[in-house]
C-alpha positions as CSV (number, residue, x, y, z in Angstrom):
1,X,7.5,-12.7,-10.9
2,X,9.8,-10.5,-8.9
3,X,9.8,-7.6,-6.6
4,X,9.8,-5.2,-9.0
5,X,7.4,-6.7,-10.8
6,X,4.9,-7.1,-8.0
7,X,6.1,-3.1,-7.1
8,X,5.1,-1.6,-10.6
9,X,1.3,-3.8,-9.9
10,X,0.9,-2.2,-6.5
11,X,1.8,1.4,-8.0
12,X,-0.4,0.8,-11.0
13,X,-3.3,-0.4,-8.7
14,X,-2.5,2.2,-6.0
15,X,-3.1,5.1,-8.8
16,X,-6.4,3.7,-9.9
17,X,-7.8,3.8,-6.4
18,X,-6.3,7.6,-5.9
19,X,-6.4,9.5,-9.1
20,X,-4.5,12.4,-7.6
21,X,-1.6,10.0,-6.4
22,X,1.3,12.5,-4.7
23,X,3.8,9.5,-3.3
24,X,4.2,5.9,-3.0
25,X,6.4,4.6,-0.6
26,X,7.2,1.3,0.3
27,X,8.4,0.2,3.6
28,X,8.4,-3.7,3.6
29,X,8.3,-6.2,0.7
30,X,8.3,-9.9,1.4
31,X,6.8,-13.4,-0.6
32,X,4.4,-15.0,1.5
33,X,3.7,-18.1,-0.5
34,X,1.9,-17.7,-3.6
35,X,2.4,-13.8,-3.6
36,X,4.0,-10.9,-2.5
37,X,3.0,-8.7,0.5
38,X,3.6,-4.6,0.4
39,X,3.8,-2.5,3.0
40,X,4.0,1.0,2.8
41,X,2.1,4.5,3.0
42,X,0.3,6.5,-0.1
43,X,0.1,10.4,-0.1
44,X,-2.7,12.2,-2.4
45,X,-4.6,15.1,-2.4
46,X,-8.2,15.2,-1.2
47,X,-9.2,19.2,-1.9
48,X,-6.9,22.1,-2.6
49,X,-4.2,22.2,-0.8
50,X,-4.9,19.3,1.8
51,X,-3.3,16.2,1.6
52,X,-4.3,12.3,2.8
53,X,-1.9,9.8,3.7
54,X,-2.7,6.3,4.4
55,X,-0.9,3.2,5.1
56,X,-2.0,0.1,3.2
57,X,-1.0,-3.7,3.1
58,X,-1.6,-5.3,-0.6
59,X,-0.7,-8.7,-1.7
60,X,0.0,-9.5,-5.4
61,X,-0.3,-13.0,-6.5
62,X,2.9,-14.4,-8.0
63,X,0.4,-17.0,-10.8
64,X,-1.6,-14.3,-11.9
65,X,0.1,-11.0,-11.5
66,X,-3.5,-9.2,-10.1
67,X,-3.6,-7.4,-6.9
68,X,-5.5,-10.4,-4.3
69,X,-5.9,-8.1,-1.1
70,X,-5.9,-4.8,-0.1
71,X,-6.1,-2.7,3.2
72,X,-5.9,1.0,3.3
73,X,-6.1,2.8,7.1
74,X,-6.0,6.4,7.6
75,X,-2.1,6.6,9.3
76,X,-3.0,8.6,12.3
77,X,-5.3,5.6,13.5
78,X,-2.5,3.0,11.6
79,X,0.0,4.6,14.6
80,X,-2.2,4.1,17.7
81,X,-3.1,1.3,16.7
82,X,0.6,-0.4,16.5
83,X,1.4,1.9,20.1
84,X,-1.9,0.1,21.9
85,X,-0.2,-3.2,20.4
86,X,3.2,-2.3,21.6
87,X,2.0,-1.3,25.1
């Protein structure tokens, strides 16, 4: 399996958890081992005219092709958290 492999699983899987999917965007993509690790941010509406975005980590295994782990954190708290780390 290769990147863009393991990028049209995340986006398949991403859509599934958030019907009303607005933008994908990756930032980081790297093998760890046995899979690949994404990094990146999801956009989608919640009501009207409002819009979510959330950062999320997901691995894809490299065997089986399936989505192994995935972290979703609303971006607002994603960003204080890496500041506190950073400080």
């Amino acid at each position: 399996m290769d990147a863009k492999e393991a990028e049209t699983i995340a986006k398949g899987f991403i859509k599934q958890r958030h019907p009303r999917v607005e933008r994908i965007f990756f930032r980081t993509m790297h093998r760890e081992g046995d899979a690949w690790v994404l990094h990146g941010e999801v956009e989608f509406k919640q009501v009207y005219f409002f819009a979510a975005v959330r950062s999320f980590k997901l691995q894809v295994s490299t065997n089986t092709g399936e989505v192994t782990s995935y972290e979703e954190a609303n971006l607002q708290n994603a960003k204080k958290q890496g500041q506190e780390k950073s400080s």
